[in-house]
C-alpha positions as CSV (number, residue, x, y, z in Angstrom):
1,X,138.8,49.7,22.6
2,X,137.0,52.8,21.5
3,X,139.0,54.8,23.9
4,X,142.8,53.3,22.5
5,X,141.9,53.6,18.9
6,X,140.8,57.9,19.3
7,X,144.3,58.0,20.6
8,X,145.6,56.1,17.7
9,X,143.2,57.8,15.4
10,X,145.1,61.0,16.3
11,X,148.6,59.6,16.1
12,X,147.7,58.6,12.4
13,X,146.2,62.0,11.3
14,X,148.6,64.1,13.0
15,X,151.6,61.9,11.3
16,X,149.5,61.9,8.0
17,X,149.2,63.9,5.4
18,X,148.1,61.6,3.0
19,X,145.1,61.2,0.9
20,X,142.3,60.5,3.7
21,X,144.0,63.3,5.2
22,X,143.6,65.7,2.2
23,X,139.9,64.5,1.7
24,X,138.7,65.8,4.6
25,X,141.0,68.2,5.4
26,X,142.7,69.8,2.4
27,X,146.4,70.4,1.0
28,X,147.1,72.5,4.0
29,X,145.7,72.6,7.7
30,X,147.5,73.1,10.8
31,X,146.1,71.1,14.1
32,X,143.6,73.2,16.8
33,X,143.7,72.7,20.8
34,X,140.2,74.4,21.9
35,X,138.6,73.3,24.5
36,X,135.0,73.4,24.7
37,X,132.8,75.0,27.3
38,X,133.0,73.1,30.6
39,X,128.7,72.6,30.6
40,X,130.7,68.7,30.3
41,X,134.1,69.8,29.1
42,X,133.7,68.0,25.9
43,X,136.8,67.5,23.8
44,X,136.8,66.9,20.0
45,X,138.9,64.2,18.1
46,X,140.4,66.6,16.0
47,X,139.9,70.2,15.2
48,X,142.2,71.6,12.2
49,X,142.0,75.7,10.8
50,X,142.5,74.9,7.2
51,X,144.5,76.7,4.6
52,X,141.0,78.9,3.0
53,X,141.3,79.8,6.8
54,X,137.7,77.7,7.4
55,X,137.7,75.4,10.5
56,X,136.6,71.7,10.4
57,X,136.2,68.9,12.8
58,X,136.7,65.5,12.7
59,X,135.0,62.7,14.9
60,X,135.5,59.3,15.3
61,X,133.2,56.7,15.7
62,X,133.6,52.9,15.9
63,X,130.2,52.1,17.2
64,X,126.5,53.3,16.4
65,X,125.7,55.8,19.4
66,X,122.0,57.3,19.4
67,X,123.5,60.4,21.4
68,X,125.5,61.3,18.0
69,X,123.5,64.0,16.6
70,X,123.0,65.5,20.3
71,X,127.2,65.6,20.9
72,X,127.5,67.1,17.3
73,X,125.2,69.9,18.3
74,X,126.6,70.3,21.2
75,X,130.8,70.6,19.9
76,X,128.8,72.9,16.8
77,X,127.3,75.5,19.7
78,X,130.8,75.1,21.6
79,X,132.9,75.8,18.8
80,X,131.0,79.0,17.6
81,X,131.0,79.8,21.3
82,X,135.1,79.9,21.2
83,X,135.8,80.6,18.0
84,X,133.0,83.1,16.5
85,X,133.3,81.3,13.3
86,X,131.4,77.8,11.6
87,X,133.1,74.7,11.8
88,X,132.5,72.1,9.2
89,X,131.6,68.7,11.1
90,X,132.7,65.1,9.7
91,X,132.0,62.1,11.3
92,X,134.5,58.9,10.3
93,X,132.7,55.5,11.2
94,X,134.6,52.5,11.2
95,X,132.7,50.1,13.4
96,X,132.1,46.6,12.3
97,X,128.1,46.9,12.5
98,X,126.2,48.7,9.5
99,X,125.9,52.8,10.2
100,X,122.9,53.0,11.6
101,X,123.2,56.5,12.9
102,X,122.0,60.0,11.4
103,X,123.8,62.6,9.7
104,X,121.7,65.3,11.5
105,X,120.1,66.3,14.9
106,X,116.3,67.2,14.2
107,X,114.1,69.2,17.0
108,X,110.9,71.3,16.8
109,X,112.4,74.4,16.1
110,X,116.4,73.1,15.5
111,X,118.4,71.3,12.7
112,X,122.2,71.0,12.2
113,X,123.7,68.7,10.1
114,X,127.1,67.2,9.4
115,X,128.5,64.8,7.1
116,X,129.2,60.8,8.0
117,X,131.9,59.4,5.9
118,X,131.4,56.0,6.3
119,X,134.6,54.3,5.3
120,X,133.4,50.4,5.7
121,X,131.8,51.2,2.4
122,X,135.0,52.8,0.6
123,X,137.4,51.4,-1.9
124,X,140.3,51.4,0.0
125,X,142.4,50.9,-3.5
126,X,143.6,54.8,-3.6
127,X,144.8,54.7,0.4
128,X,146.3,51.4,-0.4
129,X,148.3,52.7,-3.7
130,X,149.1,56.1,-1.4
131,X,152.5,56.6,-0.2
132,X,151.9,57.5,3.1
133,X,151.6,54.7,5.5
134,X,148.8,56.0,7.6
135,X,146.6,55.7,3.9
136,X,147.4,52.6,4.2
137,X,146.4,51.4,7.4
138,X,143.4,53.1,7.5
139,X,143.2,51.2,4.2
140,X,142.0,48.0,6.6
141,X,138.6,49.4,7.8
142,X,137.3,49.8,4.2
143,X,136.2,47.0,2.2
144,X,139.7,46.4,0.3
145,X,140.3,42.7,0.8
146,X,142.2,42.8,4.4
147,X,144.8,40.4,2.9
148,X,145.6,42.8,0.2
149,X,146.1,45.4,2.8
150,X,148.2,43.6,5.5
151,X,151.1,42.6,2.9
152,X,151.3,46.1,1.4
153,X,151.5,47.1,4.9
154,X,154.1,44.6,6.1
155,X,156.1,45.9,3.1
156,X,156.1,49.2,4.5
157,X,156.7,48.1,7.9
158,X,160.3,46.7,6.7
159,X,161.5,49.7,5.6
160,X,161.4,51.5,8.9
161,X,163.5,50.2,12.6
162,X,163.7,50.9,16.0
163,X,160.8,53.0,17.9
164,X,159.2,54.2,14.6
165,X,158.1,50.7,13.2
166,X,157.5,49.8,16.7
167,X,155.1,52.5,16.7
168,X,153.6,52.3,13.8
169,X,153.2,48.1,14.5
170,X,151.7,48.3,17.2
171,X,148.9,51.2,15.6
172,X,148.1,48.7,12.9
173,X,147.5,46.0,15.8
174,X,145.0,48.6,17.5
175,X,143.5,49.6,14.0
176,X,142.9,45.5,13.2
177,X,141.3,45.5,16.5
178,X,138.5,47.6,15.1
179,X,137.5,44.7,12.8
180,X,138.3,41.9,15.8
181,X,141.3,40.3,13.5
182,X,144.0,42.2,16.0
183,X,144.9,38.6,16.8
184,X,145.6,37.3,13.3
185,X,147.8,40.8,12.5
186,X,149.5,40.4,15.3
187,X,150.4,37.3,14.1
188,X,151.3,38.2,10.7
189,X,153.5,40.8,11.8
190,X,155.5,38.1,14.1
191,X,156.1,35.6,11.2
192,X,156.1,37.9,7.9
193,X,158.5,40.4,9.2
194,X,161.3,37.6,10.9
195,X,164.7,39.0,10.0
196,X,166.2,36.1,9.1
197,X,169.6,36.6,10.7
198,X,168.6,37.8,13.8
199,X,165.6,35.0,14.0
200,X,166.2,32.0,16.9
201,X,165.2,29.3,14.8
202,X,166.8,30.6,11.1
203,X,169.5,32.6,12.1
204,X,171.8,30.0,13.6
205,X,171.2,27.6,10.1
206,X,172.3,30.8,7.6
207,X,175.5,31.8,9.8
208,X,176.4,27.4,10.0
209,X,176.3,27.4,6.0
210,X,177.5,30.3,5.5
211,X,180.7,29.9,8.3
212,X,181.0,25.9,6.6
213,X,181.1,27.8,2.8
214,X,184.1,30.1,3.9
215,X,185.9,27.2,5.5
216,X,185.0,25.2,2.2
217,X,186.4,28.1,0.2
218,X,189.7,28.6,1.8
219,X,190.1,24.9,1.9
220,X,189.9,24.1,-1.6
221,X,191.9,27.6,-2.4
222,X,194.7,26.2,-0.3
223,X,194.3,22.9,-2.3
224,X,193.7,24.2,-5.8
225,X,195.6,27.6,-5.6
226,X,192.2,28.8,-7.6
227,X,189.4,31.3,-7.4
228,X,187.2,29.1,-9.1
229,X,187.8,26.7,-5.6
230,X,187.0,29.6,-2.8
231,X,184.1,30.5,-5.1
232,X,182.7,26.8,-5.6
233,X,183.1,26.8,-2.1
234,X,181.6,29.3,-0.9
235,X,178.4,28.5,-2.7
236,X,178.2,25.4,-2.1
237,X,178.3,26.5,1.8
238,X,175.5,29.0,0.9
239,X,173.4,26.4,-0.4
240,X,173.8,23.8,2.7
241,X,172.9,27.3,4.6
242,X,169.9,27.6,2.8
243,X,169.1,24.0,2.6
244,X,168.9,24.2,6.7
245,X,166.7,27.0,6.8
246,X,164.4,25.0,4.2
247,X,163.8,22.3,6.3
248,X,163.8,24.8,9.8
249,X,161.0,26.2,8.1
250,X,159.2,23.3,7.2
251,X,160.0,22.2,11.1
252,X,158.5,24.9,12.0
253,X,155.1,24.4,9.8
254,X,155.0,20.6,11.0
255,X,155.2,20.0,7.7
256,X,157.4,17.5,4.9
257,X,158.0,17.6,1.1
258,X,155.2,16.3,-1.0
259,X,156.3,13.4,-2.8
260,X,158.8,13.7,-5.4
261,X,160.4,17.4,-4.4
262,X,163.3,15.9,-2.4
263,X,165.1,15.1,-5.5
264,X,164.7,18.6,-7.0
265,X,165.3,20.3,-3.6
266,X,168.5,18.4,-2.9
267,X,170.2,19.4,-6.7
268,X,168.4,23.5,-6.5
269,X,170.3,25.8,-7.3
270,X,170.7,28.8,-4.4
271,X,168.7,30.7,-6.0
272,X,165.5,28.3,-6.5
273,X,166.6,27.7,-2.6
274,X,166.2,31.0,-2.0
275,X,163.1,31.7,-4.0
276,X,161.4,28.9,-2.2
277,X,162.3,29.8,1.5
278,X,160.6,33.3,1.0
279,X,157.2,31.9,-0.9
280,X,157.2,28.8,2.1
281,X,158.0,32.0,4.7
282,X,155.2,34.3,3.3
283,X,152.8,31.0,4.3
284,X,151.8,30.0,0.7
285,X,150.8,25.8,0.4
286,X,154.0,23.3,-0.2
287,X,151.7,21.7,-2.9
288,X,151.7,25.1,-4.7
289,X,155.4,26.1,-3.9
290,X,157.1,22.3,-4.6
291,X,154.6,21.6,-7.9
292,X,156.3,20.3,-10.5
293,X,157.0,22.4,-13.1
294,X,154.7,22.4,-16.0
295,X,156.2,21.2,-19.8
């Protein structure tokens, strides 16, 4: 695991120039490919030369490693080796266990010290309110309520297609992983990002009602010679479209009205339908969605 996430960790900072970004790297940096001395051939997480022309590191960990404070020493010495300049060192922990390492290596006659950022212990409210989606990911792996984080992310998620929210799916997956949930936002991504039309079990029910309303429509046009007939028929076709994928979804949950909702689900308006099928679809309680109104 720690081996996929560095590769994801790079895909988010290099795609990222958002606040996490900023914080540790400022408004303007541009990326660094130096490879250290081959004493192990060592290779940084990220290196980035940063607009005041100052160098800085960043290094990923997702576990507590007691050879930390050695490998920081040894990119430090590597660095000044290659570049004849001082690189400022941050280390990003993200694992699940409480940071238990040091933010310095200590000898007789050595010390060096770099910065831990640990961000199990951050607000993630600012990377969740951020713009840029990689904020908000990374917003998962502080101590933001995960909930909170996965629907802003979902939200996000819909406005992109093809390859790119493929991409950037399967990185929140890998990110999830860090915390051992990867299962459960794997799962949320399944069910709370169904496009309706295109979904097996939905789709067919919308394009029936809505194929029945047009039929409806011209029907009663033909009859009536009115707009106010294709119209009425048309929504009520809508509405036996969205009464179908009502009770698909409540298939689908193994689940039936509570008692009394029947009535008011058979006489809702399309709207109420509507406003219904999303709360059911975003997995909210039927008690909670079908209570009775209060007077």
């Amino acid at each position: 695991m720690a081996q996929t996430f560095d590769v994801t960790f790079k895909y988010l900072f290099r795609q990222s120039r958002g606040v996490l970004a900023t914080m540790l790297f400022g408004d303007s940096f541009e990326w660094q490919n130096v490879e250290q001395p081959a004493v192990r051939n060592l290779r940084a997480d990220l290196l980035a030369k940063c607009a005041d022309g100052t160098y800085r590191q960043v290094e990923l960990q997702v576990t507590n490693d007691r050879g930390l404070a050695f490998r920081m020493l040894e990119y430090y010495v590597g660095f000044y080796r290659s570049l004849g300049e001082h690189v400022q060192q941050t280390v990003l922990y993200a694992g699940r266990e409480p940071l238990r390492m040091d933010d310095a290596f200590h000898s007789s006659s050595t010390q060096h010290r770099y910065t831990i950022l640990n961000l199990r212990e951050m607000d993630g409210d600012e990377l969740l309110a951020s713009e840029d989606l990689a904020d908000n990911q990374w917003a998962l792996l502080t101590k933001t309520d995960p909930e909170k984080v996965i629907r802003v992310v979902i939200d996000k998620l819909r406005t992109l297609s093809g390859e790119e929210q493929e991409k950037a799916a399967s990185t929140f997956v890998i990110i999830g992983g860090i915390l051992g949930i990867e299962a459960e936002v794997e799962r949320r991504l399944q069910t709370d990002m169904i496009d309706l039309l295109e979904n097996k079990v939905l789709g067919p029910a919308i394009r029936k009602g809505l194929a029945q309303g047009l039929e409806q429509g011209r029907q009663e046009g033909r009859q009536e010679g009115l707009q106010e007939g294709r119209q009425e028929g048309l929504q009520a076709g809508l509405q036996a479209g969205l009464h179908q994928v009502l009770h698909a979804l409540l298939e689908r949950r193994s689940a039936a009205l509570p008692p009394g909702a029947s009535a008011r689900v058979a006489s809702a308006s399309a709207e109420a339908l509507n406003a219904w099928i999303l709360r059911l679809d975003a997995g909210e309680s039927l008690e909670k969605i079908f209570a009775e109104p209060s007077k």
